[in-house]
N, C-alpha and C positions, 0 to 999 in steps of 0.2 A: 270402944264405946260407939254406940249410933249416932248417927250425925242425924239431927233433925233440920239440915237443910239439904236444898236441890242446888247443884252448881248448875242445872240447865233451865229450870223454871221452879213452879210454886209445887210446895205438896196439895197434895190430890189424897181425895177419900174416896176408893174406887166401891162400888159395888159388886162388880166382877171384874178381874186382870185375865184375860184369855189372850194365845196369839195371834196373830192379825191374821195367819195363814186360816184360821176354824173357819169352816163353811158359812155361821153366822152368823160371825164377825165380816168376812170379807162382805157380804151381802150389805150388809148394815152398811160398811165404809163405802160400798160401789151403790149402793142409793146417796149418799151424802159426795158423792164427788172423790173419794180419798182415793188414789192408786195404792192399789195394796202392796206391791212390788218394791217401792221405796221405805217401807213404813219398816224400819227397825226395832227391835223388842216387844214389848207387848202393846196391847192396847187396854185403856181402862172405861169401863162400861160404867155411865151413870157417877159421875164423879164432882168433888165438892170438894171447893180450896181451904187449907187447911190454915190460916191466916198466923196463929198466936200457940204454939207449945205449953201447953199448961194452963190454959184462960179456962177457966166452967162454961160447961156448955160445947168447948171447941173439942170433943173428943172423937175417934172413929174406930166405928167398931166395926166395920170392913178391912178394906186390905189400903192404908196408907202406902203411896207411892211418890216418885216424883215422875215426872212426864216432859218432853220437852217441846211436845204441842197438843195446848188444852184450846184448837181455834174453833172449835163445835158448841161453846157453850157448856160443859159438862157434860155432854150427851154421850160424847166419845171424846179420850184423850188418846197422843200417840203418844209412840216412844217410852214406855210407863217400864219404869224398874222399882220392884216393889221391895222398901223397906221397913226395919223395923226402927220405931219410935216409941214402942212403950207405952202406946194414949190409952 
Protein backbone atom coordinates (compact mmCIF):
# COMPACT_ATOMS: atom_id res chain seq x y z
CA UNK A 1 0.00 0.00 0.00
CA UNK A 2 1.24 3.69 -0.36
CA UNK A 3 2.49 5.44 2.42
CA UNK A 4 1.16 8.90 2.53
CA UNK A 5 4.02 10.07 4.44
CA UNK A 6 7.74 11.38 4.00
CA UNK A 7 10.25 9.98 6.54
CA UNK A 8 12.55 13.09 5.37
CA UNK A 9 10.10 15.96 5.14
CA UNK A 10 6.42 17.14 4.08
CA UNK A 11 4.64 16.09 0.95
CA UNK A 12 5.13 18.37 -1.83
CA UNK A 13 2.70 19.09 -4.91
CA UNK A 14 5.34 19.48 -7.60
CA UNK A 15 4.37 21.04 -10.81
CA UNK A 16 7.25 19.56 -12.61
CA UNK A 17 9.91 16.61 -10.95
CA UNK A 18 12.87 16.83 -13.46
CA UNK A 19 16.64 15.83 -12.59
CA UNK A 20 18.87 18.37 -11.03
CA UNK A 21 21.53 17.39 -13.79
CA UNK A 22 18.72 19.16 -17.06
CA UNK A 23 20.26 22.20 -18.36
CA UNK A 24 17.24 24.10 -16.74
CA UNK A 25 17.05 22.95 -13.87
CA UNK A 26 20.76 23.46 -13.05
CA UNK A 27 20.50 27.22 -14.27
CA UNK A 28 17.47 27.76 -12.28
CA UNK A 29 19.43 26.14 -8.93
CA UNK A 30 22.99 28.05 -9.92
CA UNK A 31 20.85 31.50 -10.03
CA UNK A 32 19.34 30.49 -6.59
CA UNK A 33 22.62 29.46 -5.00
CA UNK A 34 22.15 25.46 -4.99
CA UNK A 35 25.40 23.46 -5.92
CA UNK A 36 24.12 21.07 -8.24
CA UNK A 37 26.69 18.45 -7.51
CA UNK A 38 25.35 17.58 -4.12
CA UNK A 39 21.81 17.62 -4.81
CA UNK A 40 20.59 13.91 -4.94
CA UNK A 41 17.27 12.63 -6.73
CA UNK A 42 15.09 14.90 -8.38
CA UNK A 43 14.17 18.25 -8.09
CA UNK A 44 10.60 19.57 -7.86
CA UNK A 45 9.53 22.69 -9.70
CA UNK A 46 6.88 25.13 -8.28
CA UNK A 47 5.76 23.10 -5.32
CA UNK A 48 2.84 23.15 -2.62
CA UNK A 49 2.79 21.19 0.90
CA UNK A 50 0.46 18.77 1.01
CA UNK A 51 -0.75 19.31 4.82
CA UNK A 52 -3.90 16.76 5.47
CA UNK A 53 -4.60 13.21 3.20
CA UNK A 54 -8.22 13.45 2.44
CA UNK A 55 -9.34 17.13 3.63
CA UNK A 56 -11.56 18.92 0.37
CA UNK A 57 -9.81 21.20 -1.23
CA UNK A 58 -6.15 19.55 -0.31
CA UNK A 59 -5.85 17.45 -3.55
CA UNK A 60 -2.82 17.38 -6.25
CA UNK A 61 -3.31 16.92 -9.41
CA UNK A 62 0.45 17.24 -10.33
CA UNK A 63 3.10 14.88 -9.38
CA UNK A 64 2.86 14.53 -5.23
CA UNK A 65 6.22 13.92 -3.81
CA UNK A 66 8.17 13.92 -0.84
CA UNK A 67 11.58 16.12 -0.78
CA UNK A 68 13.92 16.46 1.87
CA UNK A 69 14.74 20.16 1.21
CA UNK A 70 11.80 22.47 0.43
CA UNK A 71 14.31 25.70 1.80
CA UNK A 72 13.22 27.92 -1.61
CA UNK A 73 9.87 28.59 -0.70
CA UNK A 74 8.23 26.23 -3.06
CA UNK A 75 10.01 27.52 -5.97
CA UNK A 76 12.33 24.72 -6.02
CA UNK A 77 12.45 21.67 -3.85
CA UNK A 78 15.39 19.06 -3.61
CA UNK A 79 15.75 15.74 -3.04
CA UNK A 80 12.08 14.95 -4.40
CA UNK A 81 11.15 11.16 -4.77
CA UNK A 82 7.94 11.07 -6.34
CA UNK A 83 5.06 8.97 -5.08
CA UNK A 84 1.91 7.63 -5.24
CA UNK A 85 -0.89 8.76 -2.82
CA UNK A 86 -4.02 8.43 -4.81
CA UNK A 87 -5.21 12.29 -4.29
Amino acid sequence: APSNQCNTGALQCCQSVQAADTPSVATLLGLLGAAVQGITGQVGLTCNPISVIGVSGNSCSAQPVCCTDNSFNGLVALGCTPININL
